[in-house]
MARBA-3410 file (N, C-alpha, C, O; in Angstrom, 1 decimal):
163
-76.1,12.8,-50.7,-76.8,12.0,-49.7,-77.9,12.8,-49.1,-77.5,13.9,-48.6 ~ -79.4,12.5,-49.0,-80.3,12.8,-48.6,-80.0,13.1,-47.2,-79.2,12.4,-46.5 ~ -80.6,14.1,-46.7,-80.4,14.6,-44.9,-82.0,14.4,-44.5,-83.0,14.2,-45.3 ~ -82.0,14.5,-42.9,-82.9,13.3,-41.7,-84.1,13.6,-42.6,-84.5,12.5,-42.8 ~ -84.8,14.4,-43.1,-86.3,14.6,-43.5,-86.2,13.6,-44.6,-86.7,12.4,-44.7
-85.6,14.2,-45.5,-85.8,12.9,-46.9,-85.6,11.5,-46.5,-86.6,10.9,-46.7 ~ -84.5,10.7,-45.8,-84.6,9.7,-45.9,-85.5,9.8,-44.8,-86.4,10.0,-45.6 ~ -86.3,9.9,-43.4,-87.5,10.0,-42.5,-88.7,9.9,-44.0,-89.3,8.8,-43.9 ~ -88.9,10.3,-44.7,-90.5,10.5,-45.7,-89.7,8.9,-46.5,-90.1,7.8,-46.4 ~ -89.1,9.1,-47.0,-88.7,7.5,-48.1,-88.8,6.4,-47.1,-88.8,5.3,-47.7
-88.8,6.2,-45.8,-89.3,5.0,-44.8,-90.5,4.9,-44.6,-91.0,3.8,-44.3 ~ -91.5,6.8,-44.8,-92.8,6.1,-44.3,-93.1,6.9,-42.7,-94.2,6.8,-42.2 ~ -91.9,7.6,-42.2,-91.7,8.6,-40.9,-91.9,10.1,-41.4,-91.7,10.5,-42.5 ~ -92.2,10.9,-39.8,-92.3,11.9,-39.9,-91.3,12.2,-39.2,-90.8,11.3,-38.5 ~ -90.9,13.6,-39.1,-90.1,14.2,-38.3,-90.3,15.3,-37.6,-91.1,16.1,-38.0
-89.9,15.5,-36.5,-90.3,16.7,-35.3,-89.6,17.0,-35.8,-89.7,17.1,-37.0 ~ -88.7,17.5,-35.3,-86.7,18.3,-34.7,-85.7,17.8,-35.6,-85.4,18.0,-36.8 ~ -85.3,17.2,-35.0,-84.2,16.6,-35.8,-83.5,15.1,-34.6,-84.0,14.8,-33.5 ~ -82.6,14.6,-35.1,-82.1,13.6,-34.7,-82.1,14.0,-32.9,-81.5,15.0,-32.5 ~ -82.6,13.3,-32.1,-82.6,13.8,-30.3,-81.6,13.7,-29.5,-81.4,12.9,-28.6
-80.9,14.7,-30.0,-79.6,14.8,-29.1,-79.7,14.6,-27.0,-78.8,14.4,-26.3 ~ -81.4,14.7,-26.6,-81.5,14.7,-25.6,-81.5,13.4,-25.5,-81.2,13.1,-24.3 ~ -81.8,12.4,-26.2,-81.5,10.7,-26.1,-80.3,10.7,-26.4,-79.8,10.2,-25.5 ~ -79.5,10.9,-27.1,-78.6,10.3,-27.0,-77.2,11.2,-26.0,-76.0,11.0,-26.1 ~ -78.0,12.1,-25.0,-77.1,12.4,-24.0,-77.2,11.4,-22.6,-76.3,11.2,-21.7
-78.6,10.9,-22.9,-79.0,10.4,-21.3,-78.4,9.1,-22.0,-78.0,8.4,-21.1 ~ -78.3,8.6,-23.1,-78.2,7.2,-22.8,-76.5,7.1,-23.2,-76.0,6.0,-22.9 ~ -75.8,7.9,-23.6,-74.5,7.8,-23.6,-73.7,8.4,-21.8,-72.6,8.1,-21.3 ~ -74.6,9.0,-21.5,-74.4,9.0,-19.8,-74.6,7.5,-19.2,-73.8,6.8,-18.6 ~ -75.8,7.1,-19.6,-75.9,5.8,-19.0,-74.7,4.5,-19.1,-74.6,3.5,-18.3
-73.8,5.1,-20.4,-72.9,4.3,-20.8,-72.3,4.6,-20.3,-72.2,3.7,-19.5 ~ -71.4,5.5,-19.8,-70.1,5.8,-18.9,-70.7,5.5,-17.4,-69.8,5.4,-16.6 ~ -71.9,5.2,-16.9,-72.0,5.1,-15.8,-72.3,3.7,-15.5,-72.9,3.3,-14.5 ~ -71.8,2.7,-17.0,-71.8,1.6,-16.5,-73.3,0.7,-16.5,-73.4,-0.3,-15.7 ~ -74.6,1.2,-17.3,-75.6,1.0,-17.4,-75.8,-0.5,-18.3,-75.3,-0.5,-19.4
-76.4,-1.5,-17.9,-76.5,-2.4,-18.8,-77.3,-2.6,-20.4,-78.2,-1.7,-20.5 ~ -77.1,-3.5,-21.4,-77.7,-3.0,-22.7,-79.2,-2.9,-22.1,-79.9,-1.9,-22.1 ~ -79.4,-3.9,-21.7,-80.8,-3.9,-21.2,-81.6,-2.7,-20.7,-82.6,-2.2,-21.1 ~ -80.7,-2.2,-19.7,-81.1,-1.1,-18.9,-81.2,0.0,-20.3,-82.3,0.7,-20.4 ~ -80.3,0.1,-21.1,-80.3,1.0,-22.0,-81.3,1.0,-22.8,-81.8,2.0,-23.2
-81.6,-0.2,-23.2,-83.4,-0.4,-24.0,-84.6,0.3,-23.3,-85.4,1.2,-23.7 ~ -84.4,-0.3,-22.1,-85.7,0.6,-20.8,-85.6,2.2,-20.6,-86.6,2.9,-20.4 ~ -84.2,2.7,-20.8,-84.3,4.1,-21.2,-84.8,4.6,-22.3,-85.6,5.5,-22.2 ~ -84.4,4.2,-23.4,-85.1,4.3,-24.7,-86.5,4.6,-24.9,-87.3,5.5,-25.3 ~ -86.6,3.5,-24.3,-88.4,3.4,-24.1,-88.8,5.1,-23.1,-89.6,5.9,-23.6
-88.3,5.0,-22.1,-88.5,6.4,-20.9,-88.1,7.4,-21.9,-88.8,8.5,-21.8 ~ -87.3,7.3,-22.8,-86.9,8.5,-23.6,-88.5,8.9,-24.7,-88.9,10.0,-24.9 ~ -89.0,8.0,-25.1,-90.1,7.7,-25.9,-91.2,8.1,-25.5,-91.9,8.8,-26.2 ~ -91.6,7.9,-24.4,-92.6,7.8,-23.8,-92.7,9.9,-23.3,-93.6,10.7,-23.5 ~ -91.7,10.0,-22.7,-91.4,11.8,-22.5,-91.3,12.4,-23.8,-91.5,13.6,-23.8
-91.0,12.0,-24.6,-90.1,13.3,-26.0,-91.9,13.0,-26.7,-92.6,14.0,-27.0 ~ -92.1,11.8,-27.0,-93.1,11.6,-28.5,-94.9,12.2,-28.0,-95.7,12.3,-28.9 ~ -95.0,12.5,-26.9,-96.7,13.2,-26.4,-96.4,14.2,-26.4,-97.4,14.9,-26.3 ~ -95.4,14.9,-26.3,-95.0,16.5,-26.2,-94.7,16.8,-27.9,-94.9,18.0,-28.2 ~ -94.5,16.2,-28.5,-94.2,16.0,-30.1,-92.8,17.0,-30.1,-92.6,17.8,-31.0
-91.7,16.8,-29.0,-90.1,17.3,-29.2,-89.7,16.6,-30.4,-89.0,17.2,-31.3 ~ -90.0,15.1,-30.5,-89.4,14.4,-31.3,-90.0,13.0,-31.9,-90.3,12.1,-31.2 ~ -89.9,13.1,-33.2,-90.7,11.6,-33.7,-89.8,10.9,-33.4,-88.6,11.2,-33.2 ~ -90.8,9.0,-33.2,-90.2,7.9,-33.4,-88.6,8.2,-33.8,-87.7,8.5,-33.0 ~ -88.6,7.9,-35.3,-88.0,7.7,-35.6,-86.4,8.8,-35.4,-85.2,8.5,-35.7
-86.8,9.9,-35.0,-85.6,10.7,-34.5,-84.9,10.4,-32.8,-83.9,11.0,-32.4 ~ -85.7,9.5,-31.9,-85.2,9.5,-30.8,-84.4,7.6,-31.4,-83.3,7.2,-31.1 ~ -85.2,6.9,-32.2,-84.5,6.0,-32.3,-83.1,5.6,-32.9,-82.2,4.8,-32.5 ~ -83.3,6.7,-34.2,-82.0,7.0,-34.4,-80.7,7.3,-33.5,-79.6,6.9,-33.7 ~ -81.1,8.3,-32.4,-80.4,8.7,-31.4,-79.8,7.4,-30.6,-78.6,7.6,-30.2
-80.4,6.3,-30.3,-80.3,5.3,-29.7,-79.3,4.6,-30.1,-78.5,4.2,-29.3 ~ -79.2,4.1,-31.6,-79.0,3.6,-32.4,-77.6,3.0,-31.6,-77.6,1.8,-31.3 ~ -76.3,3.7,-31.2,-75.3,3.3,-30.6,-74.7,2.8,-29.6,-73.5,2.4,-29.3 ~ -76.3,2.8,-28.7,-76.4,2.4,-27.5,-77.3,1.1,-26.9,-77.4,0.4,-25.9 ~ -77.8,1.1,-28.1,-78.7,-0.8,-28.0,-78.1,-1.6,-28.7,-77.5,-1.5,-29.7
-78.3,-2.6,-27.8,-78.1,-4.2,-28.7,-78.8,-4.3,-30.3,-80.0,-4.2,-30.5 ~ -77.9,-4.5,-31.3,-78.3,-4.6,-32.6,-79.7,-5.2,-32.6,-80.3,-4.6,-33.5 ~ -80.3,-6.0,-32.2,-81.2,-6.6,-31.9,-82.5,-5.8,-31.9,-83.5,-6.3,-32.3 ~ -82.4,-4.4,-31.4,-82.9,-3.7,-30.8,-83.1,-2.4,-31.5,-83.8,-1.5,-31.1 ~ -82.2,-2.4,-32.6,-82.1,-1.2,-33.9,-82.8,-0.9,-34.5,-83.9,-1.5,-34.4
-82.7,0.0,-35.4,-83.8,0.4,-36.5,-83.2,-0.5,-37.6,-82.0,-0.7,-37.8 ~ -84.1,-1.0,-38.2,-83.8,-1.6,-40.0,-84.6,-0.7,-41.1,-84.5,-0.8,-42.3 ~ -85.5,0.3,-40.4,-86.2,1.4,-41.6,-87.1,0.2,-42.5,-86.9,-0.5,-43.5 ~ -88.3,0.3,-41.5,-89.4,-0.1,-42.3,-90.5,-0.8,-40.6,-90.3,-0.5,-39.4 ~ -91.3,-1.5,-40.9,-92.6,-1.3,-40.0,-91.6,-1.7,-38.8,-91.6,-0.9,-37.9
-90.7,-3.4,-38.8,-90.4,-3.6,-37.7,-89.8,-3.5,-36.8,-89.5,-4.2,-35.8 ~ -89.5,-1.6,-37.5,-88.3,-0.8,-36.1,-89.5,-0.6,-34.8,-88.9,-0.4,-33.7 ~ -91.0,-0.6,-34.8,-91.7,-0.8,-34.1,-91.6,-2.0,-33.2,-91.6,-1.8,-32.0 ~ -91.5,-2.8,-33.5,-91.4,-3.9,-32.9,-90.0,-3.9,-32.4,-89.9,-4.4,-31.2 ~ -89.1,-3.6,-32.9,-87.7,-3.3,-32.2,-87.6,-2.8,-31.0,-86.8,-3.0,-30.2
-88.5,-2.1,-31.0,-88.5,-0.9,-29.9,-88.2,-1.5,-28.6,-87.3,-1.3,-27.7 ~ -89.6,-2.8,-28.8,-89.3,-3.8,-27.4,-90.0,-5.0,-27.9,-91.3,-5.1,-27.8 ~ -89.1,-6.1,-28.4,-89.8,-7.1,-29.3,-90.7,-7.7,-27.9,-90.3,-7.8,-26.7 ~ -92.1,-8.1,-28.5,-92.5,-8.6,-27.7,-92.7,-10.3,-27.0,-93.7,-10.9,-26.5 ~ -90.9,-11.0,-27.3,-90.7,-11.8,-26.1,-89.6,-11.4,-25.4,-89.2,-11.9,-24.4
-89.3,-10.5,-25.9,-88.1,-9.7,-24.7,-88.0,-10.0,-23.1,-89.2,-9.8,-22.7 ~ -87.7,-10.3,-22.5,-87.6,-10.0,-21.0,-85.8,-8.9,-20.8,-84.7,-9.5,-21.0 ~ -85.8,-7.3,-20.4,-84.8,-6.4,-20.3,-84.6,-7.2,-18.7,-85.7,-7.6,-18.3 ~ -83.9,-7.4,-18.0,-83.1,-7.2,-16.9,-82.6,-6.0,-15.8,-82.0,-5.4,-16.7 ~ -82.5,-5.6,-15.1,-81.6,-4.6,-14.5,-80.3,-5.5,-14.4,-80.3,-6.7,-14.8
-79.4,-4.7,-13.8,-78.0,-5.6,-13.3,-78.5,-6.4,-11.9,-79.1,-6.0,-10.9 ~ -78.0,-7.8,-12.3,-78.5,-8.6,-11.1,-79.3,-9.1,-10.9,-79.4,-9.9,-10.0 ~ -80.2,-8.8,-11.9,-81.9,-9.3,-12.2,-82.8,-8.6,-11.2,-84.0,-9.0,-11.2 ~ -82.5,-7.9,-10.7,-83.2,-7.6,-9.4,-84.8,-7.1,-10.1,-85.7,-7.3,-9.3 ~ -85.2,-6.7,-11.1,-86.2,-6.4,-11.9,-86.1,-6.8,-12.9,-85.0,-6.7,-13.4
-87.0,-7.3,-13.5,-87.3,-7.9,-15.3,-88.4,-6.7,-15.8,-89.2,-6.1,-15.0 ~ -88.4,-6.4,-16.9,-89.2,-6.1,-17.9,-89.8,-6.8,-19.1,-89.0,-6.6,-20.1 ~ -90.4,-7.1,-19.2,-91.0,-7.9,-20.5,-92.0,-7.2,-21.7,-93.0,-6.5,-21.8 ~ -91.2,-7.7,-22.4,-91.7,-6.7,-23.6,-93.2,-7.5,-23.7,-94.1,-6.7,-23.3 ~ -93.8,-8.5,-24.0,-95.0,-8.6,-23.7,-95.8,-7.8,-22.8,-97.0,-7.9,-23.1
-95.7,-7.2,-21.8,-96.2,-6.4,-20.4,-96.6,-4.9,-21.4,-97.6,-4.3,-21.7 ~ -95.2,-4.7,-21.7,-95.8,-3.4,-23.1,-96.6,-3.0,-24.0,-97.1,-2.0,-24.4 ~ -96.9,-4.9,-24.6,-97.3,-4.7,-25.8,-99.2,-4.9,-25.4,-100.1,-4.9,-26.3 ~ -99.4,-5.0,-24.0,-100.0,-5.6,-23.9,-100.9,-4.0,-23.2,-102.1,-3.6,-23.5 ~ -100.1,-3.4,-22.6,-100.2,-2.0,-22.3,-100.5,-1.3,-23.4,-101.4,-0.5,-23.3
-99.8,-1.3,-24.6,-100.4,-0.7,-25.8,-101.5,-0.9,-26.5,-102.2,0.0,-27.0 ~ -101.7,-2.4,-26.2,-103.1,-2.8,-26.8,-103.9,-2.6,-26.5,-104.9,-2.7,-27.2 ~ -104.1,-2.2,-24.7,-105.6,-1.4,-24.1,-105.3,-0.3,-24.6,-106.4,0.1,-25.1 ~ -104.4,0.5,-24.8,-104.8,2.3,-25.1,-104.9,2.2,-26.5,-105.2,3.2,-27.0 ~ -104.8,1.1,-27.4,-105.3,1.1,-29.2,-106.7,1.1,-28.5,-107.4,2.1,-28.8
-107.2,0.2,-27.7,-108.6,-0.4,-27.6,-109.5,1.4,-27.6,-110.4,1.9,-28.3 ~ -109.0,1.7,-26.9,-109.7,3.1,-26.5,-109.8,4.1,-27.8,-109.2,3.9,-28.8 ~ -111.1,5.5,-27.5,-111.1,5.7,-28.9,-110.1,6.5,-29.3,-110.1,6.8,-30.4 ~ -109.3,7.0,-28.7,-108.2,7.9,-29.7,-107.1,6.9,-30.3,-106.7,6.9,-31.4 ~ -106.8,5.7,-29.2,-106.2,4.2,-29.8,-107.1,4.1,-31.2,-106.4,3.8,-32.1
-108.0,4.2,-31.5,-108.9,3.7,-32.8,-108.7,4.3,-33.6,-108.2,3.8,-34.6 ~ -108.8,5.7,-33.5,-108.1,7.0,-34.8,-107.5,7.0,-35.2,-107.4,7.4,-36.4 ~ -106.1,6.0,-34.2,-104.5,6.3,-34.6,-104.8,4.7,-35.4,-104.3,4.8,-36.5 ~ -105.3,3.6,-35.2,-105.3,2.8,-35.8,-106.0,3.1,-37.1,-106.0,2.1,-37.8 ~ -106.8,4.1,-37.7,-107.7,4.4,-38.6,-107.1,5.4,-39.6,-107.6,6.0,-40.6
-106.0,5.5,-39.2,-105.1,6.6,-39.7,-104.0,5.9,-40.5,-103.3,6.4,-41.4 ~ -103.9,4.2,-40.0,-102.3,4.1,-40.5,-102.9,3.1,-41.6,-104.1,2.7,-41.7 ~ -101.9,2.8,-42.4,-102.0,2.0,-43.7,-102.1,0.7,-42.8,-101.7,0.5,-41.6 ~ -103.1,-0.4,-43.9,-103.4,-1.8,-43.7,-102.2,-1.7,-43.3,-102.1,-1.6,-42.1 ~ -100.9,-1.8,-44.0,-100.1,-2.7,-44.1,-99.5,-2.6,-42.9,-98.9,-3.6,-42.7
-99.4,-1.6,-41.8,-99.2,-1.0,-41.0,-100.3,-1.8,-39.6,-99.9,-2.3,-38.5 ~ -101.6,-1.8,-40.2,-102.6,-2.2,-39.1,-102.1,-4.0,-39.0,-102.0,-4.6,-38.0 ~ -101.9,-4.3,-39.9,-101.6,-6.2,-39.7,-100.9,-5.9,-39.1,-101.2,-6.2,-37.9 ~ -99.1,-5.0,-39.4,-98.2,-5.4,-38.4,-98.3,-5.6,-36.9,-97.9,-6.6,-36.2 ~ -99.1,-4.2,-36.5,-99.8,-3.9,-35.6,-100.4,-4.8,-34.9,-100.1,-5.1,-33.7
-101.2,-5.4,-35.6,-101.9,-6.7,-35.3,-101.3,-7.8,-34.7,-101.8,-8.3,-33.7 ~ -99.8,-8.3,-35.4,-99.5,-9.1,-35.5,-98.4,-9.3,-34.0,-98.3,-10.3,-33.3 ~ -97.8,-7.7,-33.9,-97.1,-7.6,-32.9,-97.9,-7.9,-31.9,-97.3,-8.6,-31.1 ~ -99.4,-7.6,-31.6,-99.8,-7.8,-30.5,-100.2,-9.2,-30.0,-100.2,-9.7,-28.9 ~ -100.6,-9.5,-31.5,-100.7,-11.1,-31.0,-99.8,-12.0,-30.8,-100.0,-13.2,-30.5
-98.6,-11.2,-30.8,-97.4,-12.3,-30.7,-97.2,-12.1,-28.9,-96.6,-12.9,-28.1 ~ -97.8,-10.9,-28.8,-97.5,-10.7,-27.4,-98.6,-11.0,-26.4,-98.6,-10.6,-25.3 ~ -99.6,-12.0,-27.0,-100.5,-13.0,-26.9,-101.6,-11.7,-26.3,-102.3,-12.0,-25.3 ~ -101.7,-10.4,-26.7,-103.0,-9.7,-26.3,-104.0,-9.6,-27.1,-103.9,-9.0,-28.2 ~ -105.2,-10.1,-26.5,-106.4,-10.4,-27.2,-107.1,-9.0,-27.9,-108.1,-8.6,-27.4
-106.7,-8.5,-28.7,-107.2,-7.0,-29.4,-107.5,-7.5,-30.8,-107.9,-6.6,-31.5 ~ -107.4,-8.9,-31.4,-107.7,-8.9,-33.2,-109.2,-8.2,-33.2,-109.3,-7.3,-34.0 ~ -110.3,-8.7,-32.3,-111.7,-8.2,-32.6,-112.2,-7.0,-32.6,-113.2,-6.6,-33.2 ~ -110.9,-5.9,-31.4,-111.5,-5.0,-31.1,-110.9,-4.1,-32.4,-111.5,-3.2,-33.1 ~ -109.6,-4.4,-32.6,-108.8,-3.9,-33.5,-109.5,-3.8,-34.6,-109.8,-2.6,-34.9
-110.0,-5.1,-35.5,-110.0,-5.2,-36.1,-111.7,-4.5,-36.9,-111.9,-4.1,-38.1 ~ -112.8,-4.6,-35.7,-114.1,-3.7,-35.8,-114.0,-2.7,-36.4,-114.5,-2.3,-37.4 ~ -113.2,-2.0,-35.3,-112.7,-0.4,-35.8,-111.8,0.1,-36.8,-111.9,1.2,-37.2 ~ -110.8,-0.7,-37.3,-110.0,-0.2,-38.5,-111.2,-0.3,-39.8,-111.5,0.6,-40.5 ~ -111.6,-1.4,-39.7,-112.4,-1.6,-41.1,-113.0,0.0,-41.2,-112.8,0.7,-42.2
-113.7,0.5,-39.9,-114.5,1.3,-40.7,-114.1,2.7,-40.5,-114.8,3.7,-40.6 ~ -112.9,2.8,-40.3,-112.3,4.1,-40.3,-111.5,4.3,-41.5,-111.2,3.3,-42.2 ~ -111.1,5.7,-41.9,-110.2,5.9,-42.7,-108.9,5.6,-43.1,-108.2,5.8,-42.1 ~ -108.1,5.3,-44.2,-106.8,5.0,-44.0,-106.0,5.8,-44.3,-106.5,6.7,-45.0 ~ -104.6,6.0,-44.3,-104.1,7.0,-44.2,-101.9,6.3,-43.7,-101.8,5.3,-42.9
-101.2,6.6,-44.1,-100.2,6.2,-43.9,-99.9,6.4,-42.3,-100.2,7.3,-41.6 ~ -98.8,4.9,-42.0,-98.8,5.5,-40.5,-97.4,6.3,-40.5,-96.5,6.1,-41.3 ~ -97.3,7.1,-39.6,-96.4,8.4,-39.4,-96.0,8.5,-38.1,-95.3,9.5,-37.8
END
């Protein structure tokens, strides 16, 4: 059986570290303290956002970490739409009580200004078509207007697998 790097390169992922044992401490705490699934997605995300700019840990090794702690819904299937898993964009997460919503649209929509910008353009110039539709596709689902800006700038940049 292939270990985290081989099957990570046969999906199309890179790998930092290894599987993030620091996600899956904070979100298996979150579980003994009684944390809702929801709430548990919104950490995920908080886990993502801290581990993946510091490069502790790729995508795909904090998500794995997750893996026991989200709603199936919300999993990896190993291939483009573990992106979209992340926080599909008609989501609305909850706190307990409702007292706050999250909506995965609000995200996707927040992603789509920092694609707009030029290091957003690089990273879109870098990943395979197959990769930039998804891209595309997620965002328009999450009704943010980026096809023209997106789509300017990929044509004439380079391609390159996304990672």
């Amino acid at each position: 059986m292939p270990g985290l790097a081989a099957r990570a390169s046969s999906l199309g992922y890179r790998t930092a570290a290894a599987v993030s044992g620091t996600t899956a401490n904070v979100l298996q705490m979150a579980t003994l303290l009684g944390f809702s699934a929801d709430e548990r997605v919104v950490l995920r995300a908080a886990m993502l956002a801290w581990l993946l700019p510091q490069d502790e840990h790729s995508l795909f090794e904090v998500m794995l970490a997750a893996e026991p702690y989200v709603p199936e819904a919300y999993r990896t299937v190993g291939g483009l739409d573990d992106l979209g898993r992340l926080w599909p964009p008609r989501a609305v997460l909850r706190t307990r009580g409702g007292a706050h919503a999250f909506r995965g649209a609000d995200t996707w929509h927040a992603i789509g200004r920092r694609l707009a910008e030029p290091k957003g353009q690089q990273l879109l110039g870098r990943m395979s078509e197959e990769a930039q539709r998804y891209v595309r596709g997620v965002l328009a689902e999450a009704g943010a207007a980026m096809g023209a800006v997106i789509t300017g700038a990929v044509a004439a940049a380079p391609k390159a697998e996304l990672r």
